[in-house]
C-alpha positions in Angstrom: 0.0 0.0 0.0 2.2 2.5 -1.3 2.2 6.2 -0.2 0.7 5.7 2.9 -1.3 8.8 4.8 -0.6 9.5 8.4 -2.1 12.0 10.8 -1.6 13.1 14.3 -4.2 12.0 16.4 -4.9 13.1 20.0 -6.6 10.1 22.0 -9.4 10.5 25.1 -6.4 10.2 27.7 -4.3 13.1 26.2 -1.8 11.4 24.6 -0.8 12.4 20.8 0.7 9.7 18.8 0.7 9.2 14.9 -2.3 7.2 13.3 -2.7 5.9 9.9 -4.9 7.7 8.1 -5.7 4.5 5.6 -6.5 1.3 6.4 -7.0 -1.6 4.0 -10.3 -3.9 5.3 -11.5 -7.3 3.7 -15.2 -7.5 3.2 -16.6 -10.4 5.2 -19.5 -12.5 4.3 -21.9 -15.2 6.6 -24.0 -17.4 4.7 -26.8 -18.7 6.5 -29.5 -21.5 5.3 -32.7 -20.1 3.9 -31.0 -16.4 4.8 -29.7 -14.0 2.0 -25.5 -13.1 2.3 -25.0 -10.4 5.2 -21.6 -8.7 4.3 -19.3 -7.2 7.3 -16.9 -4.5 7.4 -14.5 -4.2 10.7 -13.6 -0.8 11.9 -9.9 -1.1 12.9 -9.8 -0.1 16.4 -7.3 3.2 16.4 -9.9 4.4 13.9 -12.8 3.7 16.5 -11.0 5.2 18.8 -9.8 8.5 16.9 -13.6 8.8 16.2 -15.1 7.7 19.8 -17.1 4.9 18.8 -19.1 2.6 20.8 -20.6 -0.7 20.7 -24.3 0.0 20.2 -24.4 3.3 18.2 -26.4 3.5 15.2 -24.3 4.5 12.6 -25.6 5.1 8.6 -23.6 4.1 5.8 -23.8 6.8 2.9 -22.9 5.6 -0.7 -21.5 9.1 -2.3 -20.2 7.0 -5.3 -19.8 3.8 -6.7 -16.1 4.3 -5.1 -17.2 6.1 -2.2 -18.8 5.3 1.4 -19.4 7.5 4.3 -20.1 6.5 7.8 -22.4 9.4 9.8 -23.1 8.9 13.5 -27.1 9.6 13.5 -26.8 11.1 16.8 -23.3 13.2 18.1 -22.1 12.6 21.4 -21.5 15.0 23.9 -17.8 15.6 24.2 -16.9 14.2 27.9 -15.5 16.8 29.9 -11.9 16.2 30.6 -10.8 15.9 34.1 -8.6 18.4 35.4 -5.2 17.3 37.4 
């Protein structure tokens, strides 16, 4: 994956460290008897945390283009108050 993209990237517990911007991801399938094919896409997990996501949010996928997805939360989440030292 030539010329990859990085970006800096400041995590919930206020430590900046370099994250890849571009992340390669295989399409998963499960075929189930009498069931049409349900595909999967993983979310690696420094991109779920660079974008605070937690197990049970809705999330809608967005096809711009034939190329292109986009992933919208439905609902932002209040940013959580950072504690002071």
């Amino acid at each position: 994956m030539g010329g990859e993209k990085t970006c800096w990237m400041q995590i919930p517990y206020g430590v900046a460290t370099i994250m890849q911007a571009e992340y390669l991801m295989k399409v998963q399938v499960i075929r189930s008897k009498k069931q049409p094919p349900r595909f999967y896409v993983n979310i690696p997990l420094p991109l779920a945390a660079a974008l605070d996501l937690e197990a049970g949010e809705i999330v809608q996928w967005q096809l711009l283009e034939r190329t292109d997805l986009r992933l919208r939360r439905l609902e932002a989440k209040k940013p959580t108050p950072r504690r002071k030292k």
